[in-house]
C-alpha positions as CSV (number, residue, x, y, z in Angstrom):
1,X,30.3,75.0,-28.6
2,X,31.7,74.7,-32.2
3,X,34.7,73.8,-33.0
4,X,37.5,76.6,-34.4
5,X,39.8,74.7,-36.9
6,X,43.1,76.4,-37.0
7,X,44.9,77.7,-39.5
8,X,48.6,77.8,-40.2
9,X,48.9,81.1,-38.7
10,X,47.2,80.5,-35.4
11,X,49.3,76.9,-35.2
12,X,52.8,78.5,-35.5
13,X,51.4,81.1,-32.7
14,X,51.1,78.6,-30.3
15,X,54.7,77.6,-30.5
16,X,56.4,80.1,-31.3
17,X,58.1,82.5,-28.2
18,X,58.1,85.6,-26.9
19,X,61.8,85.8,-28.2
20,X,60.5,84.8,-32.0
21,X,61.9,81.3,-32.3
22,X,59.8,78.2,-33.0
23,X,60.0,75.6,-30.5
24,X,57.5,72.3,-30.5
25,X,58.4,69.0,-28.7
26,X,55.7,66.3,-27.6
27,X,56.6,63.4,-25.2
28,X,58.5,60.3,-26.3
29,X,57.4,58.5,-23.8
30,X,53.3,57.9,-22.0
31,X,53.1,59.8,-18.8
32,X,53.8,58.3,-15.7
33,X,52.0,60.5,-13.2
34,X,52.3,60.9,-9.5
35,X,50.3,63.2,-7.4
36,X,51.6,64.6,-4.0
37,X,49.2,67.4,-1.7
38,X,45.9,66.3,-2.5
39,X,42.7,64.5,-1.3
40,X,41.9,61.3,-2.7
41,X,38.6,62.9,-4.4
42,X,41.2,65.4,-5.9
43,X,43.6,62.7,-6.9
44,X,40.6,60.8,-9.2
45,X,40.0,63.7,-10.9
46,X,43.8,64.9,-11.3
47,X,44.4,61.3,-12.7
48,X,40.9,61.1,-14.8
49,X,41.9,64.5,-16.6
50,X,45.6,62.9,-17.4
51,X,44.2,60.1,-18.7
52,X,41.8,61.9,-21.3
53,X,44.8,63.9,-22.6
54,X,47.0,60.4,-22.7
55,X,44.3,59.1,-24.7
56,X,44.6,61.8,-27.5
57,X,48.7,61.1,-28.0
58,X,47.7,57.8,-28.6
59,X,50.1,56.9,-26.0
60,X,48.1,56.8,-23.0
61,X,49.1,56.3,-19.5
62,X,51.6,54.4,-17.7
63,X,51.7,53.5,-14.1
64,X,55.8,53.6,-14.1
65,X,58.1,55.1,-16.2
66,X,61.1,52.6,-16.6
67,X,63.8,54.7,-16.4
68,X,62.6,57.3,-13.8
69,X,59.3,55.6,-12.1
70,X,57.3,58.6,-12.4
71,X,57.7,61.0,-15.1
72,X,54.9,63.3,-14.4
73,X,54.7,64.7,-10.8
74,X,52.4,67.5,-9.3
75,X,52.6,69.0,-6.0
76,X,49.8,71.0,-4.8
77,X,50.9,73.5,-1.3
78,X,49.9,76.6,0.3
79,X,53.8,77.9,0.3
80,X,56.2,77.6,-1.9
81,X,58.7,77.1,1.3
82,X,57.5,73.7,1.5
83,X,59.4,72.1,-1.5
84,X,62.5,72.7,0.1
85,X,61.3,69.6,2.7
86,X,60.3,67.4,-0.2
87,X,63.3,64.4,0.2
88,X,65.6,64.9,-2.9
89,X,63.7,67.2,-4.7
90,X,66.5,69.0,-5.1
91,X,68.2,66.0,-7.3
92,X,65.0,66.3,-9.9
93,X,64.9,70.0,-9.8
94,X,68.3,71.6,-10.3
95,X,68.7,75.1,-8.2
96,X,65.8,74.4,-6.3
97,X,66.8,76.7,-3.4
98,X,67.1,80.4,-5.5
99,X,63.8,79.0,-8.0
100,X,61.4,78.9,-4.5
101,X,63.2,82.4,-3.8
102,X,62.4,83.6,-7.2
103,X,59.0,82.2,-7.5
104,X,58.1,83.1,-4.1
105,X,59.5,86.8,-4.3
106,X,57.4,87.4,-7.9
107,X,53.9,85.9,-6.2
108,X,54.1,83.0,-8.7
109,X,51.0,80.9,-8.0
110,X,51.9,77.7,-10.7
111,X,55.1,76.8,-12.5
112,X,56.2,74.1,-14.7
113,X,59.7,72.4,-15.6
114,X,60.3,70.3,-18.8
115,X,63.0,67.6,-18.4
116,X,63.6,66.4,-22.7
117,X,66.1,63.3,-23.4
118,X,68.6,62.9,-25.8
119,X,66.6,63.4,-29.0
120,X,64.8,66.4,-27.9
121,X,61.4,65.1,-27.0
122,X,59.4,65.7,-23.4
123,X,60.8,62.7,-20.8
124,X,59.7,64.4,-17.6
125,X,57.6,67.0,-16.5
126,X,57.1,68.9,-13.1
127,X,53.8,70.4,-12.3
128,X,54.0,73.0,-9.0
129,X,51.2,74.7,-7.6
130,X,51.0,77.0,-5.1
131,X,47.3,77.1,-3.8
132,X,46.4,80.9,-3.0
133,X,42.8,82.3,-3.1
134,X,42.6,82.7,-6.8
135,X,43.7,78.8,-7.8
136,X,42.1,77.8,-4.7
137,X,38.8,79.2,-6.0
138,X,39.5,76.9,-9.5
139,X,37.2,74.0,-10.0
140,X,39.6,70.9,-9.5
141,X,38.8,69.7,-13.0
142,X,39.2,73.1,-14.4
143,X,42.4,73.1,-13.0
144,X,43.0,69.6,-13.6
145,X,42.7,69.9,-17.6
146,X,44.4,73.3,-17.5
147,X,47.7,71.9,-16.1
148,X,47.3,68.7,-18.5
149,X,47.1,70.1,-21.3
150,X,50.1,72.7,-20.9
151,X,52.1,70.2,-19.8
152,X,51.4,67.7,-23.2
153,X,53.3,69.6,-25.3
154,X,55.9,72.4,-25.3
155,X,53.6,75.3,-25.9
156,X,54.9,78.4,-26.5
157,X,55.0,80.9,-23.1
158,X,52.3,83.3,-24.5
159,X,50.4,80.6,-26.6
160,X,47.5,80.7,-24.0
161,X,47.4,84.2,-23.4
162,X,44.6,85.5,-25.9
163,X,43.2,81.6,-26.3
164,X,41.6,79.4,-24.0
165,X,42.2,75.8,-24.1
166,X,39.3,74.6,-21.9
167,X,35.7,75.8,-22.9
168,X,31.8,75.6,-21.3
169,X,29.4,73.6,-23.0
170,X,25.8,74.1,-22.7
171,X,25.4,72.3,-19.8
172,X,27.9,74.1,-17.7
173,X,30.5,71.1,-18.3
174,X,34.4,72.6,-18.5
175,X,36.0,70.6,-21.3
176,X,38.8,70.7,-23.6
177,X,38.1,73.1,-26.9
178,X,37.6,70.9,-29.9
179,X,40.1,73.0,-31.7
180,X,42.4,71.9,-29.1
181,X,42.2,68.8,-28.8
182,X,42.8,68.2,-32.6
183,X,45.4,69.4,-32.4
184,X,47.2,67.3,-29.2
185,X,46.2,64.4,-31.5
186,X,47.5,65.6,-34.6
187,X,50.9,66.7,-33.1
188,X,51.4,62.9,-31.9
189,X,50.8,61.9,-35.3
190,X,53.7,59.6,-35.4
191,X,54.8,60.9,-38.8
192,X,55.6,64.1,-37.2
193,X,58.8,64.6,-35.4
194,X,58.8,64.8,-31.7
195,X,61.2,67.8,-31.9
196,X,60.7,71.0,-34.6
197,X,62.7,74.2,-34.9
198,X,61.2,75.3,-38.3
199,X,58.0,77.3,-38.6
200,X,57.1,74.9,-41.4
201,X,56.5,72.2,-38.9
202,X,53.3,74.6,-37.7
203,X,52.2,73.7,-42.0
204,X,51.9,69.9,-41.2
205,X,50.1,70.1,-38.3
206,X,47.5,72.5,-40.5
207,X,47.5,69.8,-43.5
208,X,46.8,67.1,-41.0
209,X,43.9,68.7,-39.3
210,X,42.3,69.6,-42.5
211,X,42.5,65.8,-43.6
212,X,40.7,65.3,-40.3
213,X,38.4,67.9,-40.8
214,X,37.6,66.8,-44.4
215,X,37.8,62.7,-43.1
């Protein structure tokens, strides 16, 4: 499994939209994860895959958040109905009632919202999934890193579409691609802003992973 080093090109893909603007925000805060619709087996490895991504921001994990206790919540259930018994759920997640009506009406199997605070940078994020046949037949740490690593930074909607960010090694292992992980650590390269508009952002995150690459 070798690693792909990206180039300025392929960086600004990844955060750019299907609408043409750049967007890129990381978290200004460590994640503060709580897990809700799992076994404890599940939980582990839920938890064990959030704490390998924490450790590449250089922020790592937090057991509260100190403004909202948990800052990172996942919900795993069978139908989408069910969020609408969650106890104030509806205080985190604004128009709860017509997004289950949405999601449920289009099939949607996972969905994600980004909470940012004042500066722009990632303060919350909710994880929701739905488990049908086809994420139900998902590895948990497949799905585990999956959901980790699109919820670290504010990808772009298509930026996983034509690249994968998990990869098989030789041994049938399912990890995170080289290529992507440099490039979780380099975006939390506290030079860096937490917040970029401009496409030349996508140009320091290059420059940095080719000093890594050259290190």
């Amino acid at each position: 499994m070798a690693d792909t080093l990206f180039t300025h090109d392929d960086i600004a893909a990844l955060f750019t939209r299907s609408d043409g603007t750049y967007l890129f925000a990381r978290w200004g805060r460590p994640m503060a994860p709580v897990v809700f619709g799992v076994a404890p087996q599940t939980l582990d490895v839920v938890k064990g895959a959030i704490e390998a991504v924490g450790a590449l921001t250089g922020m790592g994990v937090a057991q509260t958040d100190p403004e909202l206790g948990s800052n990172t919540m996942w919900f795993f259930f069978s139908d989408w109905a069910e969020l609408l018994e969650v106890p104030d759920l509806d205080r985190l997640v604004p128009d709860l009632h017509p997004l289950v009506a949405r999601l449920t009406k289009a099939g949607a199997n996972q969905y994600r919202i980004f909470r940012f605070d004042e500066a722009g940078a990632i303060r919350a994020c909710f994880v929701f999934l739905r488990m049908d046949a086809h994420l139900g037949a998902v590895p948990a740490d497949t799905l585990a890193l999956t959901q980790v690593v699109q919820s670290v930074l504010l990808w772009s909607d298509t930026a996983f579409t034509d690249r994968a960010a998990l990869a098989r090694a030789e041994d049938g292992t399912v990890l995170l691609r080289p290529d992507i992980a440099m490039l979780i650590r380099v975006a939390y390269d506290p030079v860096l802003p937490s917040v970029a508009q401009d496409p030349s952002h996508a140009l320091r995150l290059a420059a940095r992973i080719e000093a890594m690459k050259d290190a």
